[in-house]
VEXVOMAR-837711 format. One record per residue: x, y, z of N, C-alpha, C, O in turn. Coordinates in steps of 0.02 Angstrom, whole numbers, padded with zeros to 5 digits, always signed. Each point is the difference from the previous one (the first is absolute). Example, Ala and Ser with C-alpha at 12.3 -4.5 7.8 and 13.67 -1.06 7.14 Angstrom:
! VEXVOMAR-837711
+00660-00284+00390-00045+00059+00000+00045+00060+00000+00052-00001+00033 -00070+00054-00069+00042+00059+00003-00039+00055+00037+00025+00055+00008 
! end
This chain:
! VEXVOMAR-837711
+03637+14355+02247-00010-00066-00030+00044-00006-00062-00008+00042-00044 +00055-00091+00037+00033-00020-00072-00049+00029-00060-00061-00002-00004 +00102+00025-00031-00028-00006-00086+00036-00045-00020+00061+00005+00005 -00097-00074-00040+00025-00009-00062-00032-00026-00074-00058-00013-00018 +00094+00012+00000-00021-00016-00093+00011-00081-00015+00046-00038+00015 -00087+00032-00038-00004-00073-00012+00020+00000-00087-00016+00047-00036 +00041-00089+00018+00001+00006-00093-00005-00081-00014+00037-00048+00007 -00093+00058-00026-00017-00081-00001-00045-00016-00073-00044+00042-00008 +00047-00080-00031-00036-00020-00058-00072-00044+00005-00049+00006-00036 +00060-00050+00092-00040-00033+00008-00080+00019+00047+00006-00024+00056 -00049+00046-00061-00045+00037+00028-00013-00038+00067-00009+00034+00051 +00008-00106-00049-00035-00031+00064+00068+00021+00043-00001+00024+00056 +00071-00041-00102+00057-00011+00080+00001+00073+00011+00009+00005+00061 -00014+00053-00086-00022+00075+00008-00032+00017+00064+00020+00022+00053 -00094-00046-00084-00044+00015+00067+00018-00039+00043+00004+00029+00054 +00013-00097-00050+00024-00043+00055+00042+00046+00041-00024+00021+00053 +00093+00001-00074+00047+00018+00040-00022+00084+00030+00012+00024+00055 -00043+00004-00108-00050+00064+00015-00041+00005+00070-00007+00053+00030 -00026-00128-00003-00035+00000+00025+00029-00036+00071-00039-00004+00048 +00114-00024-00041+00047-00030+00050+00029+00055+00023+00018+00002+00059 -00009+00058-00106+00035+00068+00030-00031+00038+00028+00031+00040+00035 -00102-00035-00036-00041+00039+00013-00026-00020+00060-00035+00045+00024 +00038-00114+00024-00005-00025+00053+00044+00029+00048-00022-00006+00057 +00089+00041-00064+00045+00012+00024-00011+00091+00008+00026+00035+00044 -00071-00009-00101-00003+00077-00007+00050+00008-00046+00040+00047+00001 -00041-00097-00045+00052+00042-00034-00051+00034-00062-00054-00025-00013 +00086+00094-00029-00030+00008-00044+00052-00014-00064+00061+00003-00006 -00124-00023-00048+00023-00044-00064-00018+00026-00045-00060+00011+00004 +00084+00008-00050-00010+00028-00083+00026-00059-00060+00060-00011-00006 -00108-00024-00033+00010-00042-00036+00009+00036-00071-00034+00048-00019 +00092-00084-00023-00005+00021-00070+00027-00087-00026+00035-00041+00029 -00069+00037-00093+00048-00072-00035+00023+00006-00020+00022-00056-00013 +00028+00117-00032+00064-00003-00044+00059+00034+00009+00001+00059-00018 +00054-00086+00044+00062+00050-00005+00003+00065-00031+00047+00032+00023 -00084+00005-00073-00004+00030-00013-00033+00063+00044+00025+00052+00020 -00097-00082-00014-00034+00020+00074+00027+00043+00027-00003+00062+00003 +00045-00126+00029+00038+00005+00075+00050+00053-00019-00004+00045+00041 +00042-00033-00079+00066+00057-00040-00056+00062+00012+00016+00034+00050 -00069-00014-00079-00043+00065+00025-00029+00006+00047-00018+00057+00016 +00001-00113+00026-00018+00033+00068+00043+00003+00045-00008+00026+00055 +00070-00059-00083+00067+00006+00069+00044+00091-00029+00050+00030+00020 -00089-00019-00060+00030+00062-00046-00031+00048+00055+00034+00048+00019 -00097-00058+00009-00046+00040+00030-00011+00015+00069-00014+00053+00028 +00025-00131+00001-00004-00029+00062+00048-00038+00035+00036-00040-00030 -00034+00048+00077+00068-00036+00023-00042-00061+00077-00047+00019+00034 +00082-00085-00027-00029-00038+00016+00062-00039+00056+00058-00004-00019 -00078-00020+00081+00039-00032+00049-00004-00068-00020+00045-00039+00016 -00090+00022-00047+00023-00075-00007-00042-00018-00076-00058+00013-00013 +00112-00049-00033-00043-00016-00060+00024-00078-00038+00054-00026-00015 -00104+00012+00011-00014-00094-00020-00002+00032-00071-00027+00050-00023 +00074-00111-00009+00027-00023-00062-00015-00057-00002+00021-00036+00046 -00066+00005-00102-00007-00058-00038+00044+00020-00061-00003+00049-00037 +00044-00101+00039+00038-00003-00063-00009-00001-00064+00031+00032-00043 -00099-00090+00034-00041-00028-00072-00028+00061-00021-00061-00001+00006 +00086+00061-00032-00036+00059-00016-00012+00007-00086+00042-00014-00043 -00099+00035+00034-00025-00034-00071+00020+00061-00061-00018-00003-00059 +00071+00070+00099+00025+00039-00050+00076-00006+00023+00044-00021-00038 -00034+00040+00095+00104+00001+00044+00001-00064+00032-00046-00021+00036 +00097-00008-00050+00019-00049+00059+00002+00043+00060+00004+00062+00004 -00008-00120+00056-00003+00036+00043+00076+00017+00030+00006+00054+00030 +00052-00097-00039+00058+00020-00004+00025+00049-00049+00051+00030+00018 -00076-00017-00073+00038+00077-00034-00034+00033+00040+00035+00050+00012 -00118-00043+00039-00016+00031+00026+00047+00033+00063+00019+00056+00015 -00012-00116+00008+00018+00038+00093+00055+00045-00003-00003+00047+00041 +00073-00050-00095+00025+00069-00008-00011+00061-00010+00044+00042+00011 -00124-00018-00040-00036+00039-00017-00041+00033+00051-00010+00059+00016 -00010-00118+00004-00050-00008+00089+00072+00075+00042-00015+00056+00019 +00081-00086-00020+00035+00034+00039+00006+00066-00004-00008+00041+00045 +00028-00029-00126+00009+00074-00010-00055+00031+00013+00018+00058+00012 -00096-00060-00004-00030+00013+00009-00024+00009+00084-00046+00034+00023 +00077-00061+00000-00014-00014+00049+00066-00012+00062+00008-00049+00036 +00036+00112-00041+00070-00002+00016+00015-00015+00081+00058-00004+00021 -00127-00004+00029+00013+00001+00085+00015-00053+00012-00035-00045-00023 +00096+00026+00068+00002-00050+00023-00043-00030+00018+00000-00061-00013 -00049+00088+00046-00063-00026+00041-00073-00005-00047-00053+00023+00021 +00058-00048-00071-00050-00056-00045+00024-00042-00014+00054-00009-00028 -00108-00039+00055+00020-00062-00011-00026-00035-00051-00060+00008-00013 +00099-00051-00024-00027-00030-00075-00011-00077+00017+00045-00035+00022 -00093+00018-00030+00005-00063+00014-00027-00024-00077-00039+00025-00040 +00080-00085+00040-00009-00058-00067-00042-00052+00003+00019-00051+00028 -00094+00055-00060-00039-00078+00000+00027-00017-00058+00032+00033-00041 -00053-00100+00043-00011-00033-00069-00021-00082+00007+00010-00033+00051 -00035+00014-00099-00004-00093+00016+00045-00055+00012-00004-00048+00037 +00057+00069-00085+00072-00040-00005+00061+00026+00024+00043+00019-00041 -00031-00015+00106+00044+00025+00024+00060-00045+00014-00013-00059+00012 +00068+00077-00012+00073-00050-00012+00047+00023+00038+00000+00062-00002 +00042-00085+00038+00062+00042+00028+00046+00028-00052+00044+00034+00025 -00040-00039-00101+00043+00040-00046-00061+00063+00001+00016+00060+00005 -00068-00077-00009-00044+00058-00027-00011+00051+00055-00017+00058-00011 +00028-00088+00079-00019+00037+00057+00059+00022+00006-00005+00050+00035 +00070-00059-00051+00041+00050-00011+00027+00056-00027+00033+00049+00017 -00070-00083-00087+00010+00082-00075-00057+00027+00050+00015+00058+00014 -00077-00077+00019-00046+00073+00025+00035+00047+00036-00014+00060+00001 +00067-00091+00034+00022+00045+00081+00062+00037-00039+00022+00051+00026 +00003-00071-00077+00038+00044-00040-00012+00052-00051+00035+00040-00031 -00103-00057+00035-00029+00033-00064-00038+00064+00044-00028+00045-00032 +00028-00044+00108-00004+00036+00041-00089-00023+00041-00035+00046+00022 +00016-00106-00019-00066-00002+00033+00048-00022+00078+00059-00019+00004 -00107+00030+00051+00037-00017+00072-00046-00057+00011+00010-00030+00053 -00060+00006-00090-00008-00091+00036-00032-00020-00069-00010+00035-00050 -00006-00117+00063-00041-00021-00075-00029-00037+00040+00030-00028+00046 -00099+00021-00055-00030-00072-00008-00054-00033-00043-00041+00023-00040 +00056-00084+00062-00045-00040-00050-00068+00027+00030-00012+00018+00057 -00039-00022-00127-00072+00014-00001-00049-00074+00036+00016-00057-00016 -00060+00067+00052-00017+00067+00039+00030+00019+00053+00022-00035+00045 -00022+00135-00053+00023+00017+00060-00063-00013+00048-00060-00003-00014 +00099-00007+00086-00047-00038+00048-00008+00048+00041+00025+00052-00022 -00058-00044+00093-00004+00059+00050+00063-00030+00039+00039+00045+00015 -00022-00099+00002+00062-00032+00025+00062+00042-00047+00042+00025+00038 -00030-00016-00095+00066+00028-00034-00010+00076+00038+00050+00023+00027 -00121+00022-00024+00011+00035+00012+00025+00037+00058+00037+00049+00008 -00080-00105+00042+00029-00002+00091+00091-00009-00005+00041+00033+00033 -00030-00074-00071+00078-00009+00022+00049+00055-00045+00061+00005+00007 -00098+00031-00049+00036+00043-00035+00009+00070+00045+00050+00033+00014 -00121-00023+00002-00001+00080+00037-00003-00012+00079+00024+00039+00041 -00049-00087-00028-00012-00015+00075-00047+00018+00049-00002+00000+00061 -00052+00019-00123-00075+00032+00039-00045-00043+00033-00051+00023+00027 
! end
């Protein structure tokens, strides 16, 4: 079953998306602060990990370069939420190294068309 890490600030969209992954089997480890997420990716290594951007210590873009070194396999996938998503902004993500973004909420539909389960 997938591991992944959720890094989310907001407690409801947390358990929300906590609880859309977990329909699928996936398993989920929640933390809210970039910081968090820097020691348990220090510890643990994860196939797929959701980034909210609005992070209330790292942006979530100084994040996802960090997300990488930490996390050097091709095969994790970073995905980018956030509320205000833009085609300039959904571009600095995919450069800044996330492989998709979407606007909040993630749905069980983003997830069907992402993995194909």
């Amino acid at each position: 079953q997938p591991k992944t890490l959720i890094i989310e600030d907001t407690k409801l969209a947390a358990i929300a998306l906590k609880g859309l992954l977990s329909k699928k089997n996936f398993e989920s480890t929640l933390v809210e602060t970039g910081n968090d997420a820097l020691d348990i990716l220090k510890k643990e290594n994860f196939d797929i990990i959701f980034l909210d951007l609005g992070l209330p210590d790292i942006d979530g873009m100084e994040l996802l370069p960090k997300i990488r070194n930490h996390q050097p396999s091709k095969n994790t996938v970073v995905i980018v939420l956030s509320g205000h998503i833009n085609p300039e902004l959904q571009k600095k993500c995919m450069t800044h190294g996330a492989d998709a973004v979407f606007t909040k909420p993630f749905t069980i539909d983003h997830l069907n068309n992402l993995f194909s389960v």
